[in-house]
N, C-alpha and C positions, 0 to 999 in steps of 0.2 A: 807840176801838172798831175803827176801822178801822186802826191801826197792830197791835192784835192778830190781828185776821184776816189779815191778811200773813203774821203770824209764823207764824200756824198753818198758813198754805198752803206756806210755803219748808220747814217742817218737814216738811210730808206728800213735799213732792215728795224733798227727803234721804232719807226713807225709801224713796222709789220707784227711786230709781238705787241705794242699796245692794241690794235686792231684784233687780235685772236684774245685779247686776255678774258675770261668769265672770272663777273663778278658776284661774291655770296649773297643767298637769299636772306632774307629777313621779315622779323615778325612787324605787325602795325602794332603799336601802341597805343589803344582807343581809350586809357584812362579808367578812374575809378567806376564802376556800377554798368562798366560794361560787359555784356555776355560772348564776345568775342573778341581777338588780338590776342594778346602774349601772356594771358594771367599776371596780367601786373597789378597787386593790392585786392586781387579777389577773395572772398569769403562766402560760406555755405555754411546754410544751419545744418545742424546735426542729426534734426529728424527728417533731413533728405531719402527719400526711399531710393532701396537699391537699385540699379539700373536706371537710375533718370539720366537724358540728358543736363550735363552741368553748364556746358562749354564746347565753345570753339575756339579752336586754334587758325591762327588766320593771320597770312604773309604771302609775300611775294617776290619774285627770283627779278632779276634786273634786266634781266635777256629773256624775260618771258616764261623761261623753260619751266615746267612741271614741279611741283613739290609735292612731299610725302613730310608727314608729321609723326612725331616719336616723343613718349612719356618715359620714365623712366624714376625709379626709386634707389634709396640706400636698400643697401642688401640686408642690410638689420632692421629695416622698414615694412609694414607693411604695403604691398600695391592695392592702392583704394583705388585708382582709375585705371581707364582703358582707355585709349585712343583709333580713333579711324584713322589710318593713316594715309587716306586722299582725301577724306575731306573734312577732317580736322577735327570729330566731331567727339567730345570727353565723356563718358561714359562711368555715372558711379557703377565699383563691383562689391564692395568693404561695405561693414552698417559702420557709424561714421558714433562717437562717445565722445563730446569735447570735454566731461567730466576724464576722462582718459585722457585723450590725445586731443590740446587745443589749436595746434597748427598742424601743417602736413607739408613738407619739403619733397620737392619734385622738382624732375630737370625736361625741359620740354628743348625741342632740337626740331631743328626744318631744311630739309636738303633738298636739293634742285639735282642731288643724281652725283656730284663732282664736290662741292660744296655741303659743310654740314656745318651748323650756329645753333652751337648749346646754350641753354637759360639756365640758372636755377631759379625757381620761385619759389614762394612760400603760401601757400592757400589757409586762409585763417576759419575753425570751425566756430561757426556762432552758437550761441545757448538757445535750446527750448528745454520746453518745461517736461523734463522727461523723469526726472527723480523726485520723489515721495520724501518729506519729513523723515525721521530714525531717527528713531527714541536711543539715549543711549544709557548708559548704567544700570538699567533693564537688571534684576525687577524691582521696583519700588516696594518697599516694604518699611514702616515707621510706626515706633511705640509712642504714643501720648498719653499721658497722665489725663484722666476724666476730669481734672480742674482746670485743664488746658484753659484762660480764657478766650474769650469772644475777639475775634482778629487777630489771632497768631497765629506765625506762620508755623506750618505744620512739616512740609515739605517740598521738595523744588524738583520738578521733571524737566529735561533738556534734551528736547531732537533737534538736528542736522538737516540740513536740506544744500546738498550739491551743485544745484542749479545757482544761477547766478542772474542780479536784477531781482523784479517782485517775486519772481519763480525761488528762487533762494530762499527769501524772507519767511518766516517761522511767527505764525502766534498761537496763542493757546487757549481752549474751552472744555466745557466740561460736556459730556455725551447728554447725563441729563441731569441740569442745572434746579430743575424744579422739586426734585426727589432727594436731596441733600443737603447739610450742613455743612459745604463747602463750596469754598468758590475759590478761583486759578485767574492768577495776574496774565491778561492778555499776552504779555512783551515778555516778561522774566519768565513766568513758569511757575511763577510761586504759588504751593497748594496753603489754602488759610482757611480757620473757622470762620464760616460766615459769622456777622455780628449779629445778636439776643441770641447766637445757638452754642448749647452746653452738649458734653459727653456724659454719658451715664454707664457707667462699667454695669452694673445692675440691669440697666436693661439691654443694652445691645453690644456685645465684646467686640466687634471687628465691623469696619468698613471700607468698604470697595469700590473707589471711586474711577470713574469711566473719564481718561484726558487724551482729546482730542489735539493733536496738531496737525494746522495746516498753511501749505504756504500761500504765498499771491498772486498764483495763478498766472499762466503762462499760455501763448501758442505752443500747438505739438498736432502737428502733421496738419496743419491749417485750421486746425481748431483750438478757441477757449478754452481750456483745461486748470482745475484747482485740484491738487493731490494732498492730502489728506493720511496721518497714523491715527494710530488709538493703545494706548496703553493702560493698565488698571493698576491703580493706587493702594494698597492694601496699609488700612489704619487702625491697628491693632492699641485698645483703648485698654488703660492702664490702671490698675483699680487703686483708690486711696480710701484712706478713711473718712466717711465722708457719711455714714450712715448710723443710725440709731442699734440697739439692739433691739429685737423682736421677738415676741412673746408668740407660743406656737399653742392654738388649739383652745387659743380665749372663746367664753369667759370660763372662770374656772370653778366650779362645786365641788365641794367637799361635804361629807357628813362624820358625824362621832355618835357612834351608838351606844347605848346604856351602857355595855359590858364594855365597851372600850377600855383598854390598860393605858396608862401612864407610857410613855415612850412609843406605843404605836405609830405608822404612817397616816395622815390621812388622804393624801392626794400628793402631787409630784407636778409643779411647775415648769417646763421647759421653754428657752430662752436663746437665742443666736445673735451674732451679728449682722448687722445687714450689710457689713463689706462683705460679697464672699469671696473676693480672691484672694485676700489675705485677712481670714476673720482672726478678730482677737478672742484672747479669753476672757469670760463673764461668769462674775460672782456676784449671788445673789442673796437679799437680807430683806428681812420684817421690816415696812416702815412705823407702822402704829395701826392700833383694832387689836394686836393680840391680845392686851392683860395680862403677858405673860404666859398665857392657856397655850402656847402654842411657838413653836419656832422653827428656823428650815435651813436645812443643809447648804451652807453657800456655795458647796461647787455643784451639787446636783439637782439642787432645786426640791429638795424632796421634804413635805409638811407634817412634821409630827405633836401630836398631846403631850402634852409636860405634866395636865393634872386630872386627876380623877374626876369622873361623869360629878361626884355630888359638891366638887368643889368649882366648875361653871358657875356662871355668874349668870351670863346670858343664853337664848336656847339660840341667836344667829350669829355670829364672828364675821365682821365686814376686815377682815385685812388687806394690807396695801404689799406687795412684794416688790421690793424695786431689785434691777440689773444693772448692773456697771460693768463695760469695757476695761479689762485691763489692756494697754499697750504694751506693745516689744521693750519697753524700758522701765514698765513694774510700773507706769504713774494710769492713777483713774482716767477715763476719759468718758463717752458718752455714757449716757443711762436712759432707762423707759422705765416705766411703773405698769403695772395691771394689777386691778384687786382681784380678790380672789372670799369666795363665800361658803363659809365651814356651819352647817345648821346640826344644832347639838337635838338629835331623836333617840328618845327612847323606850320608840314601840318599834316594830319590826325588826326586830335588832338580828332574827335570826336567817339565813341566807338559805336557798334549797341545798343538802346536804345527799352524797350517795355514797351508800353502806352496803358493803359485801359481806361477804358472813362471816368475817372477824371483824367487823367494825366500819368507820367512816376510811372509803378509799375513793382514790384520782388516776384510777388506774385497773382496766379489767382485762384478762387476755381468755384466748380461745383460740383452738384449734380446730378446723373442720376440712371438710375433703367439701375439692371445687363444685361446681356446678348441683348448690342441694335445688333441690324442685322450689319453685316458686311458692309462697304463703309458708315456709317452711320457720318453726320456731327454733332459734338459739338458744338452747336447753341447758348449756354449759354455761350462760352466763346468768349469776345471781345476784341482782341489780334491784337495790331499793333506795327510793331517793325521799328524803325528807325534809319540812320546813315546819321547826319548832313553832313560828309567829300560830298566830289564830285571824280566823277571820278572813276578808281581801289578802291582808300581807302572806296569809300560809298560800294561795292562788300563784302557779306558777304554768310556764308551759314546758316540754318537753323538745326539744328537735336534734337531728342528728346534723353534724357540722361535718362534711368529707364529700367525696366524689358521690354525686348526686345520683337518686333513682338504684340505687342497688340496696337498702335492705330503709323500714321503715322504722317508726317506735310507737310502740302502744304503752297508755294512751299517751296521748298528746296535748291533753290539761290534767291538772293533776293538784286536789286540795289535800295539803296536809301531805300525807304519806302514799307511796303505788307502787308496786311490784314492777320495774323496767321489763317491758317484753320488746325483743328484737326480731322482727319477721324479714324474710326471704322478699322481694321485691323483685329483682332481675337477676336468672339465675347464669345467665348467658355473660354476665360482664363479670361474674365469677371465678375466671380463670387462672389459673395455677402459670400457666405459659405466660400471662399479662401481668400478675399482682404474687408476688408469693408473700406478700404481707398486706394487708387493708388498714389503714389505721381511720378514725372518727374519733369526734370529739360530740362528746351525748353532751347536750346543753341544757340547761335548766333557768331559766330567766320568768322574772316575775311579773305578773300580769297589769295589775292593778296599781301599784305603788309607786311613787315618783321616783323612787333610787332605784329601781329597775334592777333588785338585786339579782344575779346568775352567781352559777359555778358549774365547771366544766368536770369532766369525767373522760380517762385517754380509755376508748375502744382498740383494743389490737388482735387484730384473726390473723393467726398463724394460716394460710391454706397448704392444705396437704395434697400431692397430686393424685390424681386420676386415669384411667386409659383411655381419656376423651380424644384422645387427635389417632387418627388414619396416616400411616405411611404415606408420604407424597416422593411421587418421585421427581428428579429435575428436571423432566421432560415429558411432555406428551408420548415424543416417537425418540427412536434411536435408530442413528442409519451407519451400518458398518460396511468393508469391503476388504476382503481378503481374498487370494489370489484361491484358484481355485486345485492346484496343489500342494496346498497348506497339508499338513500330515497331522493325522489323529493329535486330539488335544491341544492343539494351536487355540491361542487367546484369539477373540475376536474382539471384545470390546467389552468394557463394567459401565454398569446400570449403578447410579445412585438416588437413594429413597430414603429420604430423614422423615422420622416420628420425633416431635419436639417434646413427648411424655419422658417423664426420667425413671430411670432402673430397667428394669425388665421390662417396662412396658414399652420405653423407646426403642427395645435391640428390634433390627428388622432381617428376618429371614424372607430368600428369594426363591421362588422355582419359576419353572417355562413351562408354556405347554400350548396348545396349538396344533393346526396340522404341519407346520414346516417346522416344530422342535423336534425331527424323532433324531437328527444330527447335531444337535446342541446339547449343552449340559451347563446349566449357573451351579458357580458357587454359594453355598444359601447365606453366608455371613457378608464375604466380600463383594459379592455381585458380578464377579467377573463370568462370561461368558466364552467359552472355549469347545471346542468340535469335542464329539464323542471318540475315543481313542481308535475307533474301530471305523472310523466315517470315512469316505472317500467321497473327495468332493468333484463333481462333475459339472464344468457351467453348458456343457451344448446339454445333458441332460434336464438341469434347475439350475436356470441362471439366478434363482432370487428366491429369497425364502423370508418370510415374513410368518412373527409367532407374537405370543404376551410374553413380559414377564410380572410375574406379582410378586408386591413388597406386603409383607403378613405380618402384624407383630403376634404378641404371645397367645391375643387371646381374640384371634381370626380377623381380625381390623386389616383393611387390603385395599389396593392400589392396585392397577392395570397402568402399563406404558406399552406399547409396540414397538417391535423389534424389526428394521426392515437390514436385510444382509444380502450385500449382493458379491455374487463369484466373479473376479477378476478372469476370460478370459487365458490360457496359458496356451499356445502354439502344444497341443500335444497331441496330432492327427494327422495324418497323412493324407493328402489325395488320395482319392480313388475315383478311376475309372470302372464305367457298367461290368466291361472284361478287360480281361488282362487282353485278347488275343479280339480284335473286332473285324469285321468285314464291311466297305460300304462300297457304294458303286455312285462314278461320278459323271454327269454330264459333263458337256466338254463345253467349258467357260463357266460352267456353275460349282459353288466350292461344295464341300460334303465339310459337316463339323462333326470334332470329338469332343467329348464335355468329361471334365471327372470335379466332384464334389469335394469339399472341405467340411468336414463335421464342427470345426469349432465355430467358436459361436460367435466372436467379434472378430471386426476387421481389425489389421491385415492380415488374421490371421487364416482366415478363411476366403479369402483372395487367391484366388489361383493365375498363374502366368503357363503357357504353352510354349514350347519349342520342341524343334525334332534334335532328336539328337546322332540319328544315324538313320541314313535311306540308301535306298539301291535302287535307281541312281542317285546321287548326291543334287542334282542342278535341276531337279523337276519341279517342286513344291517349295512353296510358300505357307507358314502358317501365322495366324495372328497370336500375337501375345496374348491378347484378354479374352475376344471369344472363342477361339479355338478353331475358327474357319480355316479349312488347311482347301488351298486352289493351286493352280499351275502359277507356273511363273510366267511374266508378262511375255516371254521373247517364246511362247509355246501357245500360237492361237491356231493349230491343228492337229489331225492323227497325222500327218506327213510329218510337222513337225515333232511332234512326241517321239515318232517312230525314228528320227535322227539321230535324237538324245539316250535313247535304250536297244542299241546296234545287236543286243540280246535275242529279240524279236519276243521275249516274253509279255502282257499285254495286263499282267498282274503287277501290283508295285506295292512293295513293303515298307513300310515305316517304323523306325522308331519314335513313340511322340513319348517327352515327360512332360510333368503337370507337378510344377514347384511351387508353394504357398509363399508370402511373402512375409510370415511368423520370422520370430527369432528366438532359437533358430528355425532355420527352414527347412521344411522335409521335401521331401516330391518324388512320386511313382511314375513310372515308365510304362507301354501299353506299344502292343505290337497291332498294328494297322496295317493292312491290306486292301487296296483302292483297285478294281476295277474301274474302267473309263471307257462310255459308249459315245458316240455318235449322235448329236440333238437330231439330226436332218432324219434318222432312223425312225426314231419316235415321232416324229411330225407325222410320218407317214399309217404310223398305226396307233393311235390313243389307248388302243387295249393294253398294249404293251407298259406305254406309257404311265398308266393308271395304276398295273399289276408289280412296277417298279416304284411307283412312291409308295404302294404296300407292301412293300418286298417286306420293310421291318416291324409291320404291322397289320396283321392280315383281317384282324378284327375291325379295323378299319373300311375294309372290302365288303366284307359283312353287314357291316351298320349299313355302307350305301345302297348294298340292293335287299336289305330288309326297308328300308325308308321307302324306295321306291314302291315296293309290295303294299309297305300300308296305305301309300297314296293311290294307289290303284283298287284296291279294295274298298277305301272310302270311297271314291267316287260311283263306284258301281256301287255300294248301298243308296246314295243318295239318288242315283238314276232310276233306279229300282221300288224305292220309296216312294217319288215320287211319280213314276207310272200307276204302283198302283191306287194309291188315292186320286188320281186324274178318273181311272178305270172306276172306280167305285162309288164317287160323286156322281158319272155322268149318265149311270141307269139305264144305258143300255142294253139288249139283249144283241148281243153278237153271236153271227156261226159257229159253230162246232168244229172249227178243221185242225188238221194236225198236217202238217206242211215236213215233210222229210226229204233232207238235200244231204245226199251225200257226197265226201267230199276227198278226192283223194289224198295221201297221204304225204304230207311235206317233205320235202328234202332234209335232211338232216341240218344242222345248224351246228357251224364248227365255229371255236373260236380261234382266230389265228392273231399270230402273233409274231414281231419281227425278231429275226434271231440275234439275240444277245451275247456277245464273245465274255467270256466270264474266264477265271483263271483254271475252276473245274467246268470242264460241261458234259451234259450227256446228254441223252433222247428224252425228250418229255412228252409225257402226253398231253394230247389237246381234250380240250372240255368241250363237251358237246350235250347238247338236251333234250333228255330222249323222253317224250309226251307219249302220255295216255290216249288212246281213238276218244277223237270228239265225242260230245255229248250231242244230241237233235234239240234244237229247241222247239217248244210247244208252246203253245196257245191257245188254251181249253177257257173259252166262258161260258157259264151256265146262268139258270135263273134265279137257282137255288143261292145262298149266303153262301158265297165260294169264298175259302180262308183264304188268307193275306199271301200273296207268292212268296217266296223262299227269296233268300239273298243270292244273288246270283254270281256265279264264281266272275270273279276277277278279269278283267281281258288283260291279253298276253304283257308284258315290260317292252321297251324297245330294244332290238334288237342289239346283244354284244358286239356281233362282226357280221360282216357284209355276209349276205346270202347267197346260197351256193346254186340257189335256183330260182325258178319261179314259184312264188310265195301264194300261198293259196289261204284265205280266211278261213279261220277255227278258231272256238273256243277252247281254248287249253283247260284240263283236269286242274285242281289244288295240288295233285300229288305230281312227283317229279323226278330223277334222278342224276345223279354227275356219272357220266363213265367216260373215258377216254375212246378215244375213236382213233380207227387205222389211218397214218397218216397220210396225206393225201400229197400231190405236189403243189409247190407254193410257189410266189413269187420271185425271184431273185433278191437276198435283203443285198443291202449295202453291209457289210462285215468290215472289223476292224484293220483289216488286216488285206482289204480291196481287192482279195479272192473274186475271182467269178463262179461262180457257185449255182449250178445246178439247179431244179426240184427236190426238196428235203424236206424231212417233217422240220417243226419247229423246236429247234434243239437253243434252252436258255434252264441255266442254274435255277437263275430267278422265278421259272414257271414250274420247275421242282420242286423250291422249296415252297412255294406257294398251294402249290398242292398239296405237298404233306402236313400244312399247318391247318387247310382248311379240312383234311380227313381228321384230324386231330382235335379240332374244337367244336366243327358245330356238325358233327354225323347225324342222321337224322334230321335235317332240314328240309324244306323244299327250296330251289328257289327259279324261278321265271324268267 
């Protein structure tokens, strides 16, 4: 009982693990030409673009469960796909070459999570037509014999084509079939003389035939495609013997004149082969017509008399001269005939003849200096030409045979005998620098006669030179730079200036001069240019000095060039500040600047930078590097605060500022400053003040403004005045007679006040006040009589500097006027640096000190309003 209940339990639990077992997933198998399932027997053309969908992968797990798909390559493999790995989807990444690689081995795999079922496959690449023909043994190059016949083959070209199918397949043509004596077997490649067509070495030595191959075309990327080479044939034609000899310069005359000698020349046959790549040698001989009268050099072809003028037979010799080829092996081979016509005359037998003054010469020389004057006669040369014949035959002309248009000949027909004159023609192409020899050949040829006898005459002119050419120099301008503490005699730079005359005429001496040589000095032979020993060069002085120099030869011939020189430049200056010791006075928040200058002349060296280098207190001021703006420092926007930072109670503040250049090296001056500092809210309250401290440094400044105002007050009252009285004198009136007198007491005096300024010196100043002339009455007198034009009327008062001390009463103020100080009076309470309560006082400021003693000092004598 109890061995069956075992059994029954080992069997339930059997049943309970087949019940849990998962079973693997797997691919479907959909067969050839399908685009999804296991890649089983798939293939893809080659000119697949990259990233196209190829493929799906596509399976299924038995319990349903999820799958994920996995590609996978040999590690020595390229990876040409990619896979989605949910929904199977293949992915080209690789450009695909089945000329390279014609299959592609891959392992594809499908797992449900638990379960993985590897494949390998094989994916096979198809052919397009992606590769071109290639020519190979590249370059064709073949000798042919010019007897080549008609249909042999000459040469054989063979390209390649990788592709496979019609796309593979190779035929051949020619580029252009209608322009040549050859034609190419479709299939082989074979280049052949087309048939009835010869080579001819003689006329055309090489040919260049144009062979096309192409294949049979193919799909490539969805379209019909035919790829196509071309290479060129090069048929180099081979000369044989194969041509006549040829007579050069047929037909041929000859004459034998009365005086002729026994052995004389009379003419000279020339002869060639007409192979010329390899001509043979040809020997030439008399066939018959001579009588013996006559016979000719066989290797030169050259016809001489054997017999005397009285032993002729005939007065014409018709001879026959034949050529024969010898070959490389010493046997005859071809031959050519030309006759050739020897007419026996024995009149004009005599030739024009030239005779110097020892006799018959072919040859005359002369010396002469270049460029003679045009129509000029050749006096050295003694030139007589003659021709024994009579009659026509003694009739010859004269002409000069050499470079043309440079001298002429008189005369230029000539019977009988003439005296050769040589004139001047172009005296300009005469040049010694161009021709130092002229040669001509004086010709003398016969006018009338059929032998057209000449003879020549060698003209040779020695030319002798001249001081025709002017120094040039190699340059218009010259541009030098040297620093500008170069030390007396320092080079600057050489000038060169060629005269192409020889001897003495070509040496070239230099000088300078100008207004910027008086520091200069040239060497006169070598040109070099170097400062005067004693020169000191300055560039903030003359930064640039610009002179001539002139190239002279011996006999005052000259050239000009300009000389531009400029001073480098050298850090040799110090800053300077206006004074060493300066005073300024600063509003509170407004900066005060010091400025000191740089003499030199370029940057950086004339570049100034600012800093202080010692103050008292150390923590008050600020100044700027570049413009020199020296202000408080931020954390000081009052007198309470200033007065924290200087527990001294002194109200004056000294600086040290320097002023360093940014040369190299660098120098820099130092400058003691001293800054008073007032109160803005002070000045708000009094503009006088205010005005009299932006002229503290400039009192002419104060000046200019109430001169300005003067003249705009006086203009206006001329033109008031003007034009009353023209109103008055147009309108024809007779008006009364009164004279109207209003007197008028005497104005309060007119102080100028001013708020008191704390300065580091101060003391009492006096105030300015304006003390007027007693009014003038005015009148009003009209008569009947032509009453002259009124006077210009003085000016009315300027407005008032400082508030009034009273009640202001109307007057015309005098032109004349004076400054005196006045007893001081009590004032208002100023705000002081120093928040004192302070009393009635005169107006006690430096500033209205010094302002006074500058305006006693420049403009005494003044009035002003």
């Amino acid at each position: 009982m109890r061995r069956g209940l075992r059994a029954v339990l080992a069997l339930g639990l059997l049943f309970l693990r087949l019940a849990q077992a998962n079973f693997a997933p797997y691919f479907f198998d959909n067969g050839v030409g399908s685009t999804n399932g296991n890649m089983a027997l798939f293939s893809l053309p080659e000119d697949t673009p990259v990233g196209s969908h190829v493929y799906t992968l596509n399976g299924t797990d038995p319990e349903g469960d999820p799958v994920s798909y996995h590609i996978s390559f040999d590690p020595s493999a390229r990876s040409v796909f990619s896979v989605d790995p949910n929904f199977g989807n293949i992915t080209l990444i690789e450009e695909l070459d089945r000329e390279r690689e014609d299959e592609i081995e891959a392992i594809i795999s499908i797992s449900d999570g638990l379960n993985l079922v590897a494949e390998k496959v094989t994916i096979l690449v198809t052919d397009a037509n992606d590769e071109a023909p290639r020519f190979i043994q590249e370059p064709y190059i073949v000798q042919v014999p010019e007897d080549t016949p008609a249909g042999s083959s000459i040469a054989k070209v063979r390209a390649v084509d990788r592709d496979t199918g019609s796309g593979g397949s190779v035929t051949y043509f020619l580029k252009n079939p209608h322009s040549t004596k050859f034609s190419v077997d479709r299939q082989s490649g074979v280049l052949r003389l087309q048939a009835g067509a010869t080579l001819d070495y003689e006329k055309t030595r090489a040919h260049f035939i144009a062979v096309v191959a192409k294949d049979g075309g193919g799909r490539l990327r969805g379209a019909s495609v035919v790829l196509s080479a071309t290479t060129t044939v090069t048929v180099n034609v081979q000369d044989v013997q194969d041509m006549a000899p040829v007579f050069v310069g047929t037909p041929y005359y000859g004459y034998v004149y009365e005086d002729t000698l026994p052995g004389s020349e009379v003419l000279t046959v020339v002869a060639m082969d007409g192979d010329r790549g390899k001509p043979n040698r040809v020997l030439y001989s008399l066939v018959n017509g001579s009588d013996g009268a006559f016979e000719i050099n066989e290797t030169s072809g050259a016809i001489s008399i054997t017999q005397s003028l009285a032993q002729l037979q005939r007065e014409v010799y018709e001879l026959h001269v034949q050529v024969t080829e010898v070959s490389s092996a010493g046997t005859p081979a071809a031959q050519a005939m030309a006759p050739v016509t020897i007419q026996i005359v024995d009149l004009n037998n005599h030739p024009p003849t030239f005779y110097g003054e020892s006799g018959p010469r072919n040859r005359f020389e002369l010396s002469m200096y270049e460029h003679p004057p045009r129509g000029e006669i050749l006096r050295g040369l003694k030139i007589t030409v003659n021709d024994s014949d009579q009659g026509a035959n003694a009739k010859f002309n004269l002409r000069l045979v050499g470079p043309g248009g440079i001298f002429r000949v008189v005369p230029q027909t000539v019977l009988n005998e003439a005296q050769v004159t040589i004139i001047v023609e172009n005296s300009a192409t005469i040049d010694f620098e161009k021709f130092k020899v002229l040669t001509f050949k004086l010709l003398a040829i016969e006018v009338n006669t059929p032998e057209k006898f000449s003879s020549t005459a060698d003209i040779v002119i020695q030319l002798l030179d001249t001081n025709d050419n002017v120094p040039k120099f190699t340059s218009h301008y010259y541009i030098a730079r040297i620093p500008e503490n170069a030390p007396g005699g320092s080079n600057v730079l050489a000038v060169t200036a060629i005269d192409p005359d020889t001897g003495p005429w070509g040496e070239v001496k230099y000088s300078i001069y100008g207004s910027g040589a008086d520091l200069f000095l040239i060497h006169p032979s070598s040109g070099i240019i170097y400062t005067q020993p004693w020169a000191s060069l300055d560039a903030e002085d003359t930064a640039r000095y610009n002179f001539y120099v002139k190239a002279e030869d011996m006999e005052g011939r000259y050239s000009l060039a300009e000389v531009f020189v400029t001073l480098l430049d050298v850090n040799d200056h110090y800053p300077q500040f206006g004074k060493s010791v300066q005073e300024k006075t600063m509003v509170l928040g407004t900066p005060v600047k010091i400025e000191a200058t740089d003499q030199d002349a370029e940057e950086p060296n004339n570049l100034v930078d600012y800093s202080i280098t010692h103050a008292e207190p150390a923590n008050v001021f600020d100044i700027d590097t570049h413009t020199g703006e020296i202000r408080l420092k931020n954390s000081i926007r009052s007198l309470d605060a200033l007065h924290n930072v200087t527990p001294s109670g002194d109200h004056t503040w000294s600086l040290e500022v320097q002023a360093k250049d940014r040369g190299s090296p660098s120098f820099s001056t130092t400058a003691l400053l001293k800054i008073d500092i007032v109160d803005p809210e002070m000045l708000s309250r009094n503009p006088m003040a205010a005005f009299l401290m932006q002229t503290k440094n400039n009192p002419m400044k104060a000046v200019g403004v109430l001169a300005s105002i003067m003249a705009i007050i006086v203009a206006i009252t001329v033109l008031i005045s003007t034009a009353t009285f023209w109103r008055n004198k147009k309108s024809n009136k007779v008006l009364p007679v009164r004279r109207v007198l209003r007197k008028r007491p005497s104005p309060a005096p007119r102080t100028v006040g001013i708020e008191w300024l704390k300065f580091r010196r101060t003391k009492a100043a006096d105030k300015f006040v304006l003390r007027e002339n007693p009014p003038n009455e005015n009148c009003n007198n009209n008569s009947l009589g032509n009453a002259p034009p009124p006077k210009v009327p003085a000016p009315p008062p300027p407005p008032s500097m400082a508030p009034s001390m009273g009640p202001a009463h109307w007057m015309v103020p005098t032109v004349s006027g004076s400054l005196a100080p006045q007893q001081p009076h009590p004032s208002p309470k100023p705000k002081t640096l120093a928040k004192h309560k302070a009393v009635g006082r005169p107006v006690q400021s430096a500033l209205v000190s010094e302002l006074r003693q500058k305006f006693e000092k420049n403009v005494h004598n003044e009035a002003y309003f």
